[in-house]
N, C-alpha and C positions, 0 to 999 in steps of 0.2 A: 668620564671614564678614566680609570688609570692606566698610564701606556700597556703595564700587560695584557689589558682586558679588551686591547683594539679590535680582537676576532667579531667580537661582536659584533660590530658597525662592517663587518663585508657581508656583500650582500646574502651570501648561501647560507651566511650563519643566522640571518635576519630572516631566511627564507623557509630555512628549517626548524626554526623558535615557533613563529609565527603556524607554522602547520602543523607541527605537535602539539600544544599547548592551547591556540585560540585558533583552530580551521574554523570552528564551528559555532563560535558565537554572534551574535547578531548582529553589531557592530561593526560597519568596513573600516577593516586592516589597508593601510595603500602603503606601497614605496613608490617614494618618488626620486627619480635617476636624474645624473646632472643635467641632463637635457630638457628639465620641466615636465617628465611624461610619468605620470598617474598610472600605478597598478595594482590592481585587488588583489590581495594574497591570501585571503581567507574566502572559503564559500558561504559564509555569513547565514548559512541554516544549517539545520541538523537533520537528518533523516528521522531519527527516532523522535522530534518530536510532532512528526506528522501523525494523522490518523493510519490504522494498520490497514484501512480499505482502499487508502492513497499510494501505499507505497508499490509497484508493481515487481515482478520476477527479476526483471534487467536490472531493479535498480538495488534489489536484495544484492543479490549477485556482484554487483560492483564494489556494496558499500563490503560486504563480507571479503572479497577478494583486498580489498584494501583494507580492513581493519585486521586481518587473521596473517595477510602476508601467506595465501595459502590458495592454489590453484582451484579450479573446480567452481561445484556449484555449492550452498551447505544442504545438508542433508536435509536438515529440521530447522525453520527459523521460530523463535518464541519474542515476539512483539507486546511488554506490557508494560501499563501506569498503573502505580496504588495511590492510592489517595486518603486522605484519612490524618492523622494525627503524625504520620511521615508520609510526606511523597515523595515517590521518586518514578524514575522509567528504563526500561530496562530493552535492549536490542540484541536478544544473545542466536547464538549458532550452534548448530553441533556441525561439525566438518565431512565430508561424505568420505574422508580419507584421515590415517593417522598421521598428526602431526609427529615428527623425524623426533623431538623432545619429549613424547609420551611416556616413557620411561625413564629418565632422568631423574635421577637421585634428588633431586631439590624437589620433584613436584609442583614445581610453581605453576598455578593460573596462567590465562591471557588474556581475562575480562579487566577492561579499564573504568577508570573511574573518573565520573568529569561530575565537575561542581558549577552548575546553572552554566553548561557546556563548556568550563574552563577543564580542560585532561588535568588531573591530578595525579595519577598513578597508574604505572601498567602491571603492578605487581603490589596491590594492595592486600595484606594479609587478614584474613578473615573476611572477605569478601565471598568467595568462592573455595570450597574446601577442595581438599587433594584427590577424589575418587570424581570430582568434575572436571580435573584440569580439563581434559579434551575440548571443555566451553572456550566460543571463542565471543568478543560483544563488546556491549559498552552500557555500562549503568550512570545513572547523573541523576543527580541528589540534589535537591534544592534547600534541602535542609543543616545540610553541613557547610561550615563558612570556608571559603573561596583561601584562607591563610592557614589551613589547616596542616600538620607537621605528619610525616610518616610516623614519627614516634605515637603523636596524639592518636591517632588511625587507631594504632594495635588494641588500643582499648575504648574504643567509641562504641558506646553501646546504641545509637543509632544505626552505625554501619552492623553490630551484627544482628541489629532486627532486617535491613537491607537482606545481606545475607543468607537468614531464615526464608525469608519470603521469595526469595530467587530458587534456591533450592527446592520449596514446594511447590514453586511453579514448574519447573525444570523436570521434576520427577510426574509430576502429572499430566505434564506433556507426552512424556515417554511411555506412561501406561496407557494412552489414548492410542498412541503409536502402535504398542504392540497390540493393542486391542482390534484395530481398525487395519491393521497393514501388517499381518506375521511374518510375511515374505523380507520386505523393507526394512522390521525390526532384528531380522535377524542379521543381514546385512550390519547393521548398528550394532550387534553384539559380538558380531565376529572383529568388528574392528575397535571397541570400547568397553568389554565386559568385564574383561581383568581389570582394569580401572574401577569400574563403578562396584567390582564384588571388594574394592577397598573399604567404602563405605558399611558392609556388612558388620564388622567389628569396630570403625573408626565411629560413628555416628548412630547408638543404639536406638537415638528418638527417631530414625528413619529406619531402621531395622525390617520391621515388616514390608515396609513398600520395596525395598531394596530385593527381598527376597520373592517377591512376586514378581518383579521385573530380569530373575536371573533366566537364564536358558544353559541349558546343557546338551551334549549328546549323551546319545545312550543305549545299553544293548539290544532293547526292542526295536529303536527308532533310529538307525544307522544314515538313513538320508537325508532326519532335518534335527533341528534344537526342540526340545520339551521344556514345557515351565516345570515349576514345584509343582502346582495345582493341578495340572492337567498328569504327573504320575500318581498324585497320591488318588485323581479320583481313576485312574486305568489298575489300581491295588487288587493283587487276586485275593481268592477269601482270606481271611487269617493273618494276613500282613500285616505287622503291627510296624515296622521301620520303614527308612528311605533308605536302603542300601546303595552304598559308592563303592567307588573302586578308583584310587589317586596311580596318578602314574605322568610320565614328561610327554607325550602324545595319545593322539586315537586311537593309533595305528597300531600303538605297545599293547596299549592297555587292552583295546580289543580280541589280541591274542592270550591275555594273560589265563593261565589254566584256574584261576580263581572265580572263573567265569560260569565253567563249565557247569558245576552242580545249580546254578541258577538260571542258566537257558535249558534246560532240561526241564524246569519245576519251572516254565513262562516265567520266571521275576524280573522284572524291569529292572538293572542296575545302573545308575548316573555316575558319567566319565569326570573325577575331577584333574583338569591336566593342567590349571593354570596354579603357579608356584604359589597363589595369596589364597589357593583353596586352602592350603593345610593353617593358615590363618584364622578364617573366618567359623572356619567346620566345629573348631571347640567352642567358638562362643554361641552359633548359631543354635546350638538345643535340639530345636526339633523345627517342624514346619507343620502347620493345621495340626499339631496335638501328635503328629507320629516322628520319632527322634532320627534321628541319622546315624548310621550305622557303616564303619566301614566292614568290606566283606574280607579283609586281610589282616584283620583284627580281633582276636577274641574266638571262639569257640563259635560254631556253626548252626543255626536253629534250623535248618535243613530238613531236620527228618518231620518237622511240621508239617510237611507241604509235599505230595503227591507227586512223583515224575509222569511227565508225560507217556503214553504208552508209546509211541515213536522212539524215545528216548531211553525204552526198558529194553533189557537183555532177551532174545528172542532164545526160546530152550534149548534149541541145538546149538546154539553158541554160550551156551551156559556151563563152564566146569566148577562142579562142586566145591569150593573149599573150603574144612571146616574152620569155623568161629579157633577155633583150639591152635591150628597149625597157624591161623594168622595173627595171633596172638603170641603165639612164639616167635615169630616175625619179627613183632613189633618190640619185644624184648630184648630181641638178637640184635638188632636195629639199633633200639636206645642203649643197649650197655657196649655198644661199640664203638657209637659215636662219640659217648660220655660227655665231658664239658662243649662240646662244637655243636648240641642245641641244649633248646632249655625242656625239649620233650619229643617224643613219637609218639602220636595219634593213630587211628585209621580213620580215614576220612570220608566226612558225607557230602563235602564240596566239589568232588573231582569225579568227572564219568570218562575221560579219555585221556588224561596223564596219569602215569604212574604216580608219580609225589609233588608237593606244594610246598612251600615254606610260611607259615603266619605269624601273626604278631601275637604273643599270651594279653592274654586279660589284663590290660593297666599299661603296656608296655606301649613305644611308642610306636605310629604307625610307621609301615617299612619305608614307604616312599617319604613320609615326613623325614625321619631318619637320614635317607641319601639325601635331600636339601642338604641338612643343617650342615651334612660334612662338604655338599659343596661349597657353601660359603663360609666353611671354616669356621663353621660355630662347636664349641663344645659340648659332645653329645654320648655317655655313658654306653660302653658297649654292650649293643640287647642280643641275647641269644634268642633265637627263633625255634618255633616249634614245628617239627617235620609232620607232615599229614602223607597218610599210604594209601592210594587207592586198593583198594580189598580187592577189585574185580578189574584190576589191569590183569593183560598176562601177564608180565615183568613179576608182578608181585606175588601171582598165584604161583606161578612155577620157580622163586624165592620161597616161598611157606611151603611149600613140597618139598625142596629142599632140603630147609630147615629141618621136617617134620624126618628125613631118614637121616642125614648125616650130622643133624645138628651145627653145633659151630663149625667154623670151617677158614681157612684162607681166602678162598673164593666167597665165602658170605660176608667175609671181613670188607673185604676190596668192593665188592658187589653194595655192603652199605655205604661206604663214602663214595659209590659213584651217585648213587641215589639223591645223597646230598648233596652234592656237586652237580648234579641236574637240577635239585630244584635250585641251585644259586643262579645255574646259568638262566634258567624261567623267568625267574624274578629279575633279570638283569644286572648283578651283583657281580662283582671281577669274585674269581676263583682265590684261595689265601694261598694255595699252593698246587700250581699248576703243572709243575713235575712231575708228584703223586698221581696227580689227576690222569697225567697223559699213559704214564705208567703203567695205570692199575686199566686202563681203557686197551692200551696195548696187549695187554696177559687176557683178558674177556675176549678182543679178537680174534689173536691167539689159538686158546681154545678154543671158536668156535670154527675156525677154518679149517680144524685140523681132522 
């Protein structure tokens, strides 16, 4: 050795070589101390290459708690050998908790790689893709030679048949999971779904499995997660879409007024609140032949489908208003707001807000939208189109209005508070909050006096 390189010969550095690199090969490792006394430093077997009806709970347990660096017990252990024209064996985890790193910008893995049980890597790329990091394990390969270079890795196309074949193990472990245990899978999804809905655009050959293993919440089913499969077959007649609704919580989204005309008409709508939904959603299509549809997007097929009679106007709470006055409304409405939307509708989406704001046809989605300007992406300013409940009062007794005094100051003020409400619905900062406060001041105003 050359004098710089003496670290080596102490003993911790001898101790730590030795248990990263060869714990686990067959061969005893000994140091031996100036006193003549013999010490095994390697455990000279490997767990994974026992049979999986030998290894017991305690000792999963141990070997996981020491390979992951990571408390607890794992969630899911998957024990397998291929054999065949590559063998290899694979000991991996899912964690029954989020590792602190799941979100980190690199993405990296933590499945290691050992060659006829020599470690060769804990961060081998193409091993493991980036919507599994959460796997924690150890693969070992008898087919790749023991001298093998990181550079050489990147493109060994032995490792990414490895690879392939871990992954479909992986994933049909998971569908067995949610098959067999919904409870326990859900547990899994609440701590690893945003992860694995990576895979939904990253990995199109796993595409379909990917999507039958997603869960969401949803407006029918507020207590637990629903698959794809299990809303499209709960579809009332005539459904031809999967209606969503994107937003940064439950809690938002479930109050969102975009809601209303679809619990009204029972339609199941699925919550997407994790930031890689507005990712996957344009490439995903459809799901079993029916497309996905946001409901803050594009023009409303609403009048398709029947409201509930719970949900209809009971005749003494019914004031007439014509088609005529609220159409002058909606004119008074749009030529006042002028450039600050891209229209005024009357709306078949809303049974208990006054107004809504949506997204026109082609336009980007709104929630999509506030991402891109969080992370400061360059994003084309979209005017949005105001929806007016016909049968709010607010609005009814606005088209009365209209209908005697026509334009007006007060109709003036009255439409940008409109709009200024649905910004505030939509969770949007106000563009000028002086006006806003202003014109809110003169409506209380009058109405106290």
């Amino acid at each position: 050795l050359r004098k710089a390189e003496y670290d080596f010969l102490e003993e911790s550095r001898i101790r730590h070589i030795v248990n990263t690199y060869s714990g686990h090969i067959s061969l005893p490792i000994e140091l031996l101390d100036n006193g003549g006394k013999r010490e095994k430093l390697n455990e000279g077997s490997a767990i994974w290459t026992r049979p999986a009806s030998e290894i017991n709970k305690d000792e999963h347990k141990e070997f996981y708690n020491h390979i992951s660096h990571l408390p607890g017990e794992p969630w899911l252990n998957i024990h397998m050998h291929a054999e065949g024209r590559i063998e290899y064996t694979g000991l991996l985890y899912v964690p029954d908790m989020r590792p602190f790193n799941l979100f980190d910008p690199s993405r990296k893995h933590s499945v290691r790689l050992y060659v006829k049980r020599v470690f060769i890597s804990d961060d081998c790329e193409g091993l493991m893709p980036g919507y599994l990091r959460f796997m924690r394990g150890i693969v070992d390969s008898n087919d790749l030679p023991l001298n093998i270079s990181r550079e050489t890795l990147q493109n060994n196309p032995i490792l990414t048949k490895i690879g392939a074949g871990l992954v479909k193990r992986i994933l049909s472990e998971l569908e067995k999971k949610a098959k067999n245990d919904a409870e326990q899978y859900e547990k899994f999804w609440e701590n690893f779904g945003a992860v694995l809905k990576e895979g939904i655009y990253e990995a199109p050959e796993n595409h379909d499995k990917l999507l039958k293993l997603a869960r969401f919440q949803s407006l029918n089913f507020p207590e637990s997660l629903i698959s794809l499969s299990d809303y499209t077959k709960n579809m009332i007649e005539n459904q031809e879409a999967i209606y969503y609704l994107s937003g940064d919580g439950t809690s938002d989204v479930a109050k969102s007024p975009q809601l209303e005309g679809f619990k009204a008409r029972g339609i199941n709508v699925l919550f997407m609140t994790d930031p890689v939904d507005q990712f996957w959603l344009p490439t995903a299509s459809n799901f079993a032949d029916k497309p996905f549809r946001s409901i803050t997007q594009g023009s409303s097929d609403l009048d398709n489908f029947d409201v509930s009679k719970s949900d209809k106007e009971s005749p003494e709470d019914h004031n007439e208003t014509s088609n005529n006055d609220m159409d002058k409304l909606v004119a008074m409405v749009k030529l006042t707001l002028g450039e600050d939307v891209k229209d005024v509708v009357v709306s078949s989406r809303l049974t208990e807000s006054p107004v809504c704001l949506v997204a026109a046809d082609g336009d980007v989605d709104m929630h999509f939208e506030r991402l891109l300007r969080q992370h400061q992406q360059p994003v084309e300013d979209q005017k949005r189109v105001l929806e007016i409940n016909p049968n709010h009062p607010l609005t009814k007794a606005l088209s009365g209005l209209v209908a005697k005094e026509g334009a007006s100051t007060a109709l003036e003020d009255a439409s940008h508070l409109l709009l200024d409400q649905a910004r505030i619905l939509e969770g949007e900062p106000l563009p000028d909050p002086t006006s806003f406060s202003r014109r809110l001041a003169g409506v209380l105003t009058k109405t106290l006096k």
